[in-house]
N, C-alpha and C positions, 0 to 999 in steps of 0.2 A: 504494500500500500504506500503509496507516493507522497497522496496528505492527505492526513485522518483527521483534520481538525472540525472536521465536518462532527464526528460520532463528538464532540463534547458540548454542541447545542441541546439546549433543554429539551427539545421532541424526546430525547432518548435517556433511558435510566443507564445505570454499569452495566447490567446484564446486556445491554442491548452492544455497546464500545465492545465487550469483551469476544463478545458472536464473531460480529465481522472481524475481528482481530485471529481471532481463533480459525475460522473458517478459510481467513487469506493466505494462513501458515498450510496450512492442510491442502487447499484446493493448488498449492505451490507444488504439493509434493504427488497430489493425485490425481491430479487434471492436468492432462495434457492438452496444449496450446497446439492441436492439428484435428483434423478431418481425414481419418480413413475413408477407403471409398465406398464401405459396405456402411450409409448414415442409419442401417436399420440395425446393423449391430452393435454401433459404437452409442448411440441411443439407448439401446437395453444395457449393456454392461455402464451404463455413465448411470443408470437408476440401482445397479447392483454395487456401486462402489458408490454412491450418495444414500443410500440405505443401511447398510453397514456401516456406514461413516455416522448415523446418527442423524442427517441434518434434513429425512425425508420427515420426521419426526412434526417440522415446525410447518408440515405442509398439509397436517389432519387437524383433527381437535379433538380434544377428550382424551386424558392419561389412560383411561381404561380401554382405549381404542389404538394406543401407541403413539399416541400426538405428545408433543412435549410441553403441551397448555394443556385447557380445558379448553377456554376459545381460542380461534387463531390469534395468533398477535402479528398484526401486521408490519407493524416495524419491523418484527426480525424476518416476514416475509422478503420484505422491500430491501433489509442491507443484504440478504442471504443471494436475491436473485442480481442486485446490484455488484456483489462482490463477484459470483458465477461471471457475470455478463463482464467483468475486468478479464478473467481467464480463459476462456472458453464460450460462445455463444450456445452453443450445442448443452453444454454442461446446463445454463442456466434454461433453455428450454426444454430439456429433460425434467426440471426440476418443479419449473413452473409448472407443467402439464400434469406432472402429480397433485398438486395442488388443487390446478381449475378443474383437473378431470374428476376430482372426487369432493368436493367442495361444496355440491348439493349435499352429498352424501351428509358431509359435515356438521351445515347448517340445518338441513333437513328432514334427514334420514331417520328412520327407526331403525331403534335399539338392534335388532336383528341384521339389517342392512350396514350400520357403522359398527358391529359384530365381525362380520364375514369381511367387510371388505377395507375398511380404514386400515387395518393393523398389517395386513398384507401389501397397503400402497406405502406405513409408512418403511416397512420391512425391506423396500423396494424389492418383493416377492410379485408380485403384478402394477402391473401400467393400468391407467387408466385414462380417460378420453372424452372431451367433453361436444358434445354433435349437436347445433343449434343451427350451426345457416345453413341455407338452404342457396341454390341458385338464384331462385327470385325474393328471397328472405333472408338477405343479409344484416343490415341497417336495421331493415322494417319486419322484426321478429314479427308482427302480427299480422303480415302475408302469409306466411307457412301453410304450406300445404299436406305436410306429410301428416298421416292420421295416425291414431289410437283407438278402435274400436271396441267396446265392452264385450267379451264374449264369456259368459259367464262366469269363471274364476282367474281368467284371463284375459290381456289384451292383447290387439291384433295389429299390429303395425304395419301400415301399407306407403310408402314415398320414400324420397333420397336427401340425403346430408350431403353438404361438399365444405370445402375449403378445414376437413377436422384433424385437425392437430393431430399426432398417433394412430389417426388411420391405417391400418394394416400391422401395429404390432400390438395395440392395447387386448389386456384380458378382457377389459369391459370399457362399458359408452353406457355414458349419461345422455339417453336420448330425450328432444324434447319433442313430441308431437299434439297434434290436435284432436282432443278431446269432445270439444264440442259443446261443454256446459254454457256456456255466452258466446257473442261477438269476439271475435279479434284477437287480445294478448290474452284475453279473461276464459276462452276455454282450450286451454293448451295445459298438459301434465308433463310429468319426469320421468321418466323409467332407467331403469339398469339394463341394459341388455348384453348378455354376454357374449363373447366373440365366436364362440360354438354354436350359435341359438339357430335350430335350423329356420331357414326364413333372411338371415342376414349374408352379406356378402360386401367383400369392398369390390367396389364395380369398377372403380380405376383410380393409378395412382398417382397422384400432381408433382410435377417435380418444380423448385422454384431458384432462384440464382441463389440463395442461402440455406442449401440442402437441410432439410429436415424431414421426419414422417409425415406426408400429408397423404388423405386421399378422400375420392367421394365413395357415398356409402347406400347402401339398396336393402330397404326393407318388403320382403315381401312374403303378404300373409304371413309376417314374423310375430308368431305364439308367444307371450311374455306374460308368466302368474303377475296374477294381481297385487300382489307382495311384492313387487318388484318397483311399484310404482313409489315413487321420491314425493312424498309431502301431500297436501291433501288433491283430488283431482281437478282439473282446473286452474290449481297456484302455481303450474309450472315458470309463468313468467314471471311473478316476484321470486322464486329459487332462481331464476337463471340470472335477474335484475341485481339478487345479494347478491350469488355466486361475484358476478362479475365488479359488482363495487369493492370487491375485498381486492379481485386479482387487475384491473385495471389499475389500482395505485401500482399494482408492480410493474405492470408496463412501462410506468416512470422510471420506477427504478433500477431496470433493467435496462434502459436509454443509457442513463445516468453510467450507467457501468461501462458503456459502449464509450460514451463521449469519453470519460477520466481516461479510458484505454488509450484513445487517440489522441487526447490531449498530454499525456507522457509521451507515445511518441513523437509527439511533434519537439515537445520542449528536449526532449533528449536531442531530435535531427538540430534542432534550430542552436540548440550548443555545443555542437562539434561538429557541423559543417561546416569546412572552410570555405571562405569566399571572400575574395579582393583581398588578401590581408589579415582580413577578419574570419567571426563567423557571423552565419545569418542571423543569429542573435543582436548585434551590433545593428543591423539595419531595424529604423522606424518603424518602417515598413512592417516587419516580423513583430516590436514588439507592441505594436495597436493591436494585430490580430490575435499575438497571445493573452490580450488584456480582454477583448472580447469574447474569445473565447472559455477561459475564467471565468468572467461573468456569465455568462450563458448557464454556463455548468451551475454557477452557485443559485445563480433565480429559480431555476429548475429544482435543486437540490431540496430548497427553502418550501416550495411548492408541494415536492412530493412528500415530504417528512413533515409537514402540516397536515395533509389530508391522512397521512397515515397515524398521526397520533393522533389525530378529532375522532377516527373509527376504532382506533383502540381507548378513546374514552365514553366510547357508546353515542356518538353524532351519529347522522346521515350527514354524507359526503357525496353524495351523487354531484355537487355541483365543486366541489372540492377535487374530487378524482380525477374530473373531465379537466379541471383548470389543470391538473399535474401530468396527467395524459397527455395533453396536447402542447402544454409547454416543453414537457422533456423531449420528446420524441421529436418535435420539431427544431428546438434547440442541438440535440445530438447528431440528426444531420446537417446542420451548418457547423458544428465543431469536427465534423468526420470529414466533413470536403474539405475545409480550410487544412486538418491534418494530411489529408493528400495532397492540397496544391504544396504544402509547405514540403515532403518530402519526394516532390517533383516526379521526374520519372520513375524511382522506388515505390510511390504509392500506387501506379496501374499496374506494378507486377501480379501475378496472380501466386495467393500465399500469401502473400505479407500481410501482418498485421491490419495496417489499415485500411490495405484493398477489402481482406473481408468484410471488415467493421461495416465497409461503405455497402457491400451487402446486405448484410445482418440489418443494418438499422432502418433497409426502408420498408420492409414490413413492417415494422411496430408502428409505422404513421397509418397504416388502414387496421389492422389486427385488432378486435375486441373494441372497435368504433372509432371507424378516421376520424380526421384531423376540424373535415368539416361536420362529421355527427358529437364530436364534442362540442363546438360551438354551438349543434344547433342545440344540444344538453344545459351546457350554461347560459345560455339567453331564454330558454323556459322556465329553470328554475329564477332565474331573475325576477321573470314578468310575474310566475306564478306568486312571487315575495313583495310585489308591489299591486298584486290586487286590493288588498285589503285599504291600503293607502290613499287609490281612487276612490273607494267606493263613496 
């Protein structure tokens, strides 16, 4: 870690400084800084060496489920995947997806359900997978068209998922289909479905410029007990709504990790490149951009460790999340370009450090709700805060 002076603002107690401190010694010695070409295998064994290592722990809830709370704590969500995302992009997306993928289960789930299945995600004994958009149900979860049908002790799941994270290696998927109780977001449920379940199938797999498990997924006439279902029938989209306010702070800070990454390399290139006499550090030029850059990081930093201690003190953050959301991710790509123009032709190499980074980061500006669905998030919650005010 480069500068930690981040972990001694108030958002964070010791226990939280000592994690990331802990976890940066560790992920030194057990994360490797590359991309085998097999991303399906190096995904499962990065859940088999972050499960063993203890730190799948802080991605459940409940001690008696294997979680290292009772509720998540999101701060040590947020420096766990920020610290990943300095070492490894893969590592910290492996980690995340344990999380969002079982995260209904968490919030949600009966006794029986966070039984069977928490203690195996925090064990990193199974993957898990969370299936929400749709092709024409990205954004506008209340498109969805894939169904859930009541068939007496059973439901019947008929449509397709796309763009889902672990697609093709998870044990099980947090599906969400339509149910039917109301209109819209209001009759859509949760289900578990496991990866065996005859009825399901991954139909094809997406490959994207920062290799990860992705794929789209086919339910058909997929038989699932009605025990399976996550939360009461119909609440599917406030589960998917929590789910996502706990793990969208991490997309922050999971930027955040990107940017500090790129931001050491640059300041590393920009003080021992030679140039004219000098180094590039010596030119203005280099140090406006590293001041901006700095800044960028810390506005973000400030953003995202706000929304994440107001939800570890029992707030709603929906407007809080979306503000750290869209600041980090949009910030960490202008701190990952400026790291490549600054290490010139070394930054389009393929491999290097910040070529990836420049990968890695532009999915997080659409992922779990672009750039423009967070703005359209905090300007309702805005308005919705100034009705009263009018009336």
């Amino acid at each position: 870690m480069a500068d930690t002076r981040y972990l001694d603002w108030p958002f964070f107690e010791p226990r939280h400084a000592e994690l990331a401190r802990t976890l940066d010694d560790w992920a030194g010695r057990h994360i490797a800084d590359m991309h085998g070409p097999d991303v399906d295998a190096e995904c499962r064994n990065l859940v088999k060496t972050l499960g063993p290592g203890g730190w799948l722990r802080h991605a459940v809830a409940g001690k008696a489920h294997g979680g290292a709370q009772e509720a998540i704590d999101t701060r040590a969500i947020c420096l766990i995947r920020e610290t990943l995302a300095r070492h490894s992009g893969l590592a910290d997306f492996a980690f995340a997806m344990q999380g969002l993928g079982s995260g209904a289960i968490s919030l949600a789930g009966s006794e029986m359900q966070r039984q069977k299945y928490l203690p195996r995600v925090a064990a990193g004994e199974a993957i898990s997978a969370f299936a929400l958009s749709e092709a024409e149900a990205g954004s506008d979860v209340a498109a969805m068209a894939c169904t859930a049908r009541a068939d007496g002790a059973h439901y019947v799941l008929d449509g397709e998922k796309t763009w889902i994270s672990n697609g093709g290696i998870a044990d099980f998927y947090v599906v969400f289909a339509r149910t039917g109780e109301a209109p819209g977001a209001r009759g859509i449920s949760a289900f578990i479905v496991e990866a065996h379940t005859p009825g399901f199938e991954v139909a094809e797999r997406i490959e994207l410029i920062a290799p990860h498990p992705l794929a789209r997924l086919r339910f058909t006439h997929c038989r699932v007990p009605a025990s399976q279902r996550v939360g009461a029938a119909g609440e599917g989209f406030k589960v998917a709504m929590r789910t996502l306010d706990v793990f969208r702070t991490s997309v922050a800070a999971a930027s955040l990790g990107f940017a500090r990454r790129a931001f050491d390399e640059a300041l590393q290139r920009a003080t021992t490149r030679k140039m004219f006499g000098g180094v590039l550090a010596d030119f203005q030029l280099t140090q406006a951009k590293l001041a901006q850059m700095a800044t960028a990081i810390d506005s973000a930093a400030l953003l995202t460790y706000r929304a994440a201690w107001m939800r570890d003190q029992g707030h709603n953050v929906t407007r809080e999340a979306a503000m750290a959301k869209m600041t980090a991710t949009e910030n960490a790509q202008q701190v990952i370009d400026a790291a490549v123009q600054m290490l010139g032709g070394l930054g389009v190499v393929s491999g290097q450090p910040v070529e990836r980074l420049y990968r890695e980061i532009r999915a997080l500006r659409i992922y779990e709700g672009a750039t423009e669905v967070q703005q359209l998030i905090i300007a309702r919650d805005l308005l919705r805060s100034a009705e009263p005010a009018q009336a």
